[in-house]
N, CA, C and O atoms as a GROMACS GRO file, in nm:
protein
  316
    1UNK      N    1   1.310   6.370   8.884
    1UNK     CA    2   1.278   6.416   8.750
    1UNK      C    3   1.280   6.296   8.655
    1UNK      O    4   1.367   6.212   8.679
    2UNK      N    5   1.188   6.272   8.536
    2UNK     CA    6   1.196   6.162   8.448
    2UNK      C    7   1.277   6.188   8.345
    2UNK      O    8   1.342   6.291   8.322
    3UNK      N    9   1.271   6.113   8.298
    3UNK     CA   10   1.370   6.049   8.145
    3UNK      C   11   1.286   6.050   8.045
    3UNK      O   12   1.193   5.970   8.042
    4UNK      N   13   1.309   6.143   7.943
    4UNK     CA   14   1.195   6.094   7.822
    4UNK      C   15   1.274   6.046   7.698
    4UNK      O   16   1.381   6.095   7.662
    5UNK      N   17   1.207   5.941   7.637
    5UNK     CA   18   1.268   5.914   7.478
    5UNK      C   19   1.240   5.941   7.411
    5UNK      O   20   1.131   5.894   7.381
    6UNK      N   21   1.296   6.036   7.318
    6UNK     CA   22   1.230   6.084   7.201
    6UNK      C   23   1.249   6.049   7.078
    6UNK      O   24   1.372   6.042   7.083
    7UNK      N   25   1.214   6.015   6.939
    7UNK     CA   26   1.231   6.029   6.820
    7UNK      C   27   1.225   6.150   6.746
    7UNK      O   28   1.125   6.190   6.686
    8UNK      N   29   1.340   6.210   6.753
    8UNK     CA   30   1.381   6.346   6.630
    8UNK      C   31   1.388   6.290   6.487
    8UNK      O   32   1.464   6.197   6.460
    9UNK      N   33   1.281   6.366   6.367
    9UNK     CA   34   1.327   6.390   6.238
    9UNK      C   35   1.322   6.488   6.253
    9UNK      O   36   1.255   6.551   6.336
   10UNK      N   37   1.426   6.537   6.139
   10UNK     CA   38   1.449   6.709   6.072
   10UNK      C   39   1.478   6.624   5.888
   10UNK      O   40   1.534   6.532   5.829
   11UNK      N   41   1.396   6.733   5.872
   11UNK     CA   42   1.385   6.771   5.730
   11UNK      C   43   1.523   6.806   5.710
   11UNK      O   44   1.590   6.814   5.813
   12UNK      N   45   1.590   6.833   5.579
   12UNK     CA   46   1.698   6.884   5.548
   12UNK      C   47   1.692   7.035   5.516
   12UNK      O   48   1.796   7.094   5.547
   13UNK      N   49   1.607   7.102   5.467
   13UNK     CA   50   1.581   7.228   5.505
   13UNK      C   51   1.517   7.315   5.579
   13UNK      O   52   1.506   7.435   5.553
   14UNK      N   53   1.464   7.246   5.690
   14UNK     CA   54   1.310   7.264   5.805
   14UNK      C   55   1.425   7.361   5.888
   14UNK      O   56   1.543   7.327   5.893
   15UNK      N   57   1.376   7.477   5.950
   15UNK     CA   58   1.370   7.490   6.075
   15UNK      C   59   1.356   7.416   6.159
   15UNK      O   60   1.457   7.424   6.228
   16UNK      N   61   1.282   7.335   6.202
   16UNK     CA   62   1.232   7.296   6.331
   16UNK      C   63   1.225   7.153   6.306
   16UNK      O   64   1.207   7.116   6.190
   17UNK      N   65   1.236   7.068   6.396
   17UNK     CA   66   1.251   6.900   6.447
   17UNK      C   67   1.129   6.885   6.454
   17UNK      O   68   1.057   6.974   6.501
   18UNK      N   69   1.090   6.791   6.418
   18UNK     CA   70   0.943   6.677   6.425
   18UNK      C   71   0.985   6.632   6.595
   18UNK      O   72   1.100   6.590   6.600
   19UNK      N   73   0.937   6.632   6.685
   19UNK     CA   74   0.975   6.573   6.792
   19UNK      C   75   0.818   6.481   6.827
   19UNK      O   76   0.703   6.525   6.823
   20UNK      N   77   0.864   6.347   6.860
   20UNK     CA   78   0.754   6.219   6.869
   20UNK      C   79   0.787   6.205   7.024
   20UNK      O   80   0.908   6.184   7.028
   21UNK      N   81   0.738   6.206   7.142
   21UNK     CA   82   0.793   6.159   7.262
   21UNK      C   83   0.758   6.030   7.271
   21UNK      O   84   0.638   6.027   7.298
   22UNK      N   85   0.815   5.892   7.260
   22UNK     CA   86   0.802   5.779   7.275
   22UNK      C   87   0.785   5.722   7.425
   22UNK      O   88   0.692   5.641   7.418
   23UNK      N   89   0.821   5.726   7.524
   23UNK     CA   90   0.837   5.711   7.650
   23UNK      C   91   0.900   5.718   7.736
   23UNK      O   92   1.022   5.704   7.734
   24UNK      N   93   0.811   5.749   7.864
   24UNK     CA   94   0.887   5.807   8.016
   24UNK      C   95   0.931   5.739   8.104
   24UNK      O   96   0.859   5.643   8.132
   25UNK      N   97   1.040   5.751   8.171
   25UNK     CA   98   1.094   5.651   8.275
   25UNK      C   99   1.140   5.774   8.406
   25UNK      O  100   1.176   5.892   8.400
   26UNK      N  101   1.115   5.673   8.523
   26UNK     CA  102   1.183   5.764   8.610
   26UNK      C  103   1.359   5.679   8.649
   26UNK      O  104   1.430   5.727   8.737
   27UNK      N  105   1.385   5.605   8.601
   27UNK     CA  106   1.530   5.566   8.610
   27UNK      C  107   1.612   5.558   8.478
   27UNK      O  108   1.562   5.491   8.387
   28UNK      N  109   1.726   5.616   8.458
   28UNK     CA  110   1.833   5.646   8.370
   28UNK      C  111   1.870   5.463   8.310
   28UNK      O  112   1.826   5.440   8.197
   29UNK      N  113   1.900   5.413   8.340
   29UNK     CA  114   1.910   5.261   8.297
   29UNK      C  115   1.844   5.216   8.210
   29UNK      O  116   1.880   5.153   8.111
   30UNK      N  117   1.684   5.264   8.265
   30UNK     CA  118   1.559   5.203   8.192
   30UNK      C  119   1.546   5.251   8.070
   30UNK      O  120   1.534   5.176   7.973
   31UNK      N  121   1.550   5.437   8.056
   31UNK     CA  122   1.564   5.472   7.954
   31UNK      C  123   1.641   5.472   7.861
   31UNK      O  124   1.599   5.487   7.746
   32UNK      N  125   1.808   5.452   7.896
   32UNK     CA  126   1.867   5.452   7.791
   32UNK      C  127   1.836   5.285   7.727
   32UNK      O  128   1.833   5.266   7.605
   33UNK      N  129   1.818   5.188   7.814
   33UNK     CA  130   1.798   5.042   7.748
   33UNK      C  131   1.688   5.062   7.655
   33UNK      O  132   1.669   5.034   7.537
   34UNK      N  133   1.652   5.093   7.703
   34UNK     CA  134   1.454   5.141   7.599
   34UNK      C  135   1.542   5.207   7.478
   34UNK      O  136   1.552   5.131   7.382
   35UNK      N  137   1.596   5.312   7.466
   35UNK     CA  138   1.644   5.386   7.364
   35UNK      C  139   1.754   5.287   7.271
   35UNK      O  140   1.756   5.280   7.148
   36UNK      N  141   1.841   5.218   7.363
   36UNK     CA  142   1.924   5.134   7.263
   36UNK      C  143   1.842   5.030   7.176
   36UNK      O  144   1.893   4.980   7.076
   37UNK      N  145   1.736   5.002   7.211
   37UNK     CA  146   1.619   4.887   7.166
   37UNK      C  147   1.554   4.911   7.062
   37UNK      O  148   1.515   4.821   6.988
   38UNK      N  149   1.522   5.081   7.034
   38UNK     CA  150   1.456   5.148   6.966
   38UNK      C  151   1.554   5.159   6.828
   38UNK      O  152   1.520   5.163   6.710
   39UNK      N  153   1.678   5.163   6.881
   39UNK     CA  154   1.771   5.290   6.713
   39UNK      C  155   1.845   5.072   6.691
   39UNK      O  156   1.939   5.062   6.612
   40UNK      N  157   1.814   4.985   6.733
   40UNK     CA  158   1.854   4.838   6.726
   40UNK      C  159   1.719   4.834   6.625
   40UNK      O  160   1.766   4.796   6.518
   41UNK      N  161   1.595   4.851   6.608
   41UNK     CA  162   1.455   4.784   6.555
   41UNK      C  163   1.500   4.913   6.469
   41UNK      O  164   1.388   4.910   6.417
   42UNK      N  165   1.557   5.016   6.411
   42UNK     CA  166   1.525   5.126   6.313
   42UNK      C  167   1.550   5.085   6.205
   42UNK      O  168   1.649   5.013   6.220
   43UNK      N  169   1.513   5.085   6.075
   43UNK     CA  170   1.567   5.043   5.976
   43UNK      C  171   1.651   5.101   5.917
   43UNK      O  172   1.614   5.216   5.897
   44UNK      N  173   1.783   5.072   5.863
   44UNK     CA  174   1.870   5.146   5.776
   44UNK      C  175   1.840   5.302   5.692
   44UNK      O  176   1.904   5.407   5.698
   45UNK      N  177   1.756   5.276   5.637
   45UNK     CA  178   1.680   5.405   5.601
   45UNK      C  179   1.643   5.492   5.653
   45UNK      O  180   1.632   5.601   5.597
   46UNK      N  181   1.603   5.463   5.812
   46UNK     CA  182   1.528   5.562   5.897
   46UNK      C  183   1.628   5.657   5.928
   46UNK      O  184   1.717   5.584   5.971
   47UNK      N  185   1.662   5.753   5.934
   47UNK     CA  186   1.772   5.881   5.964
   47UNK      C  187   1.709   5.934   6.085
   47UNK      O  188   1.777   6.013   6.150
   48UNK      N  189   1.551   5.894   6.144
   48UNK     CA  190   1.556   5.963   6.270
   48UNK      C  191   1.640   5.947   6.377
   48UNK      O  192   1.741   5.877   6.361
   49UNK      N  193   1.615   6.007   6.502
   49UNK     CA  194   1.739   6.022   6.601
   49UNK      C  195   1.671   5.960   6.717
   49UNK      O  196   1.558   6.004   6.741
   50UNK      N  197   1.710   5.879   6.785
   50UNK     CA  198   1.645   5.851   6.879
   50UNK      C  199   1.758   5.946   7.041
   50UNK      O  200   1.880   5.965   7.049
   51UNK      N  201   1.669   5.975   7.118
   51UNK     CA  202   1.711   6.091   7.245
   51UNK      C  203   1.690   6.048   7.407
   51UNK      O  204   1.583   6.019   7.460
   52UNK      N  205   1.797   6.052   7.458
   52UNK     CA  206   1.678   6.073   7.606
   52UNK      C  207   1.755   6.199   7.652
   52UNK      O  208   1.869   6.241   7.630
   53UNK      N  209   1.620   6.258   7.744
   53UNK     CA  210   1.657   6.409   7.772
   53UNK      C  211   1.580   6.370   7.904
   53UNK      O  212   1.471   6.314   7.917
   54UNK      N  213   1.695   6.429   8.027
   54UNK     CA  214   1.596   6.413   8.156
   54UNK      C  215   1.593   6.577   8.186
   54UNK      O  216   1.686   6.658   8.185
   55UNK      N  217   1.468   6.592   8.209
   55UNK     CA  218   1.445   6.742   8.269
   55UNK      C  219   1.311   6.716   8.364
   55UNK      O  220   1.274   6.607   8.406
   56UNK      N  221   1.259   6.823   8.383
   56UNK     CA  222   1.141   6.855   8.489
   56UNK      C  223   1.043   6.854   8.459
   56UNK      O  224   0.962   6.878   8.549
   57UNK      N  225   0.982   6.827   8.310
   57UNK     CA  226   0.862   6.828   8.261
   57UNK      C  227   0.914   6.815   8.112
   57UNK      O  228   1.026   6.851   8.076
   58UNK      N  229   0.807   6.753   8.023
   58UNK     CA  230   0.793   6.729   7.880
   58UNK      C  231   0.847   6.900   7.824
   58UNK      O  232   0.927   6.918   7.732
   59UNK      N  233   0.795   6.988   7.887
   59UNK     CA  234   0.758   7.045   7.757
   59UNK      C  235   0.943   7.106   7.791
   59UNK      O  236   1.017   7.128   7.695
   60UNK      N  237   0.987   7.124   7.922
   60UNK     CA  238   1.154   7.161   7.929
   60UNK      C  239   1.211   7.018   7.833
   60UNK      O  240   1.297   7.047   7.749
   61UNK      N  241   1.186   6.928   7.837
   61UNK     CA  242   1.276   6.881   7.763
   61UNK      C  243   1.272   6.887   7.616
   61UNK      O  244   1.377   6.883   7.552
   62UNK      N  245   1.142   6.898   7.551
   62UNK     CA  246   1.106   6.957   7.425
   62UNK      C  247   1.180   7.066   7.401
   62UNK      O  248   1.252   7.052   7.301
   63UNK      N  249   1.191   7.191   7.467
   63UNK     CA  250   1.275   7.329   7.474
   63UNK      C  251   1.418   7.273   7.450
   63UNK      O  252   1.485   7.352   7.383
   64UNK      N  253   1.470   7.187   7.478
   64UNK     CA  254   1.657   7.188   7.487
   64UNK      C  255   1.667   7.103   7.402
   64UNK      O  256   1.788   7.098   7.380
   65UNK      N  257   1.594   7.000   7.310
   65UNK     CA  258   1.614   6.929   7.197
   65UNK      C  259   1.588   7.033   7.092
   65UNK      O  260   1.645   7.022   6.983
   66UNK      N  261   1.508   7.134   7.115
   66UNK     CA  262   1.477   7.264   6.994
   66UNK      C  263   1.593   7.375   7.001
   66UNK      O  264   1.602   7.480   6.936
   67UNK      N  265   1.665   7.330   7.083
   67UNK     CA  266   1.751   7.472   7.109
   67UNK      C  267   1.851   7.416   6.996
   67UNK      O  268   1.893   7.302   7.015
   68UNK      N  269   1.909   7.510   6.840
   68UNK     CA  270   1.993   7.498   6.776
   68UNK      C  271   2.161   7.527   6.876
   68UNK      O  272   2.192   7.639   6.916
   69UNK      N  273   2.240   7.419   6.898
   69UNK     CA  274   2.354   7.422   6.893
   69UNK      C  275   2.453   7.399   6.873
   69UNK      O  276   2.471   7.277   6.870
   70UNK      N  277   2.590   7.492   6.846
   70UNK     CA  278   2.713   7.478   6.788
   70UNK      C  279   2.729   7.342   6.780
   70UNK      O  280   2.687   7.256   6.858
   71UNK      N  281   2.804   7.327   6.663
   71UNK     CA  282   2.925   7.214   6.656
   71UNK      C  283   3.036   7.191   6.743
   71UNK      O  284   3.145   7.213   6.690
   72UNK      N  285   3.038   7.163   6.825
   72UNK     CA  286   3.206   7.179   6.929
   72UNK      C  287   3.348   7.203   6.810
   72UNK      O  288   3.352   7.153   6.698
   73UNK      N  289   3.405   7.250   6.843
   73UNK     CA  290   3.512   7.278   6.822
   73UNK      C  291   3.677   7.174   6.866
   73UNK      O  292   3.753   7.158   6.961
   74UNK      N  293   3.660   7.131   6.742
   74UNK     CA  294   3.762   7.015   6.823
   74UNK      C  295   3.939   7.071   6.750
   74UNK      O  296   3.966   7.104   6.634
   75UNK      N  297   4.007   7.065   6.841
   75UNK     CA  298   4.152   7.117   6.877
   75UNK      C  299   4.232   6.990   6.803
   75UNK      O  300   4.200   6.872   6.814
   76UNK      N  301   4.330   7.037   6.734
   76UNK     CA  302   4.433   7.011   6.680
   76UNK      C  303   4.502   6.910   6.757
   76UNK      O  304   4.570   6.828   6.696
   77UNK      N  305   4.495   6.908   6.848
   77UNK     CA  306   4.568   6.746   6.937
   77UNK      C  307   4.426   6.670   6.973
   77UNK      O  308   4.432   6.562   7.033
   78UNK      N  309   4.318   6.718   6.942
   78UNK     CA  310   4.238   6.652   6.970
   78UNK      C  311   4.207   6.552   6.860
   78UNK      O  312   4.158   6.446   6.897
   79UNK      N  313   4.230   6.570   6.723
   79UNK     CA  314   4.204   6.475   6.599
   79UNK      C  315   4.305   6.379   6.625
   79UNK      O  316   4.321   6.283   6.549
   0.00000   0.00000   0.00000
């Protein structure tokens, strides 16, 4: 299965993520180096998110960057 990199913006009141797929790798190394390279060249200003999501196809990994989820819950011995 590949590795994709993505660039997430969200609006501050949007529903939904701008998702840009920047590029595919089939090794985990490659992509995250690619991704550290990317949010290194972002400019201060830029608030997008840079991602890698490995799944089975573009559009599954599109689906689980869109899926809204919780904040974890962090425990009292955990702070």
């Amino acid at each position: 299965m590949p590795y994709y990199v993505y660039k997430i913006e969200t609006a501050e009141l949007a529903m939904l993520k701008q998702l840009d797929l920047i590029e595919t790798f089939e090794k985990f190394k490659e992509a995250k180096n690619f991704a550290r390279d990317v949010r290194a060249q972002q400019a201060e200003s830029d608030v997008a998110e840079v991602k890698v999501m490995f799944a089975d196809n573009q559009l599954a990994a599109e689906e689980m960057l869109m899926e809204k989820r919780d904040k974890p819950i962090v425990m009292e011995h955990e702070k």
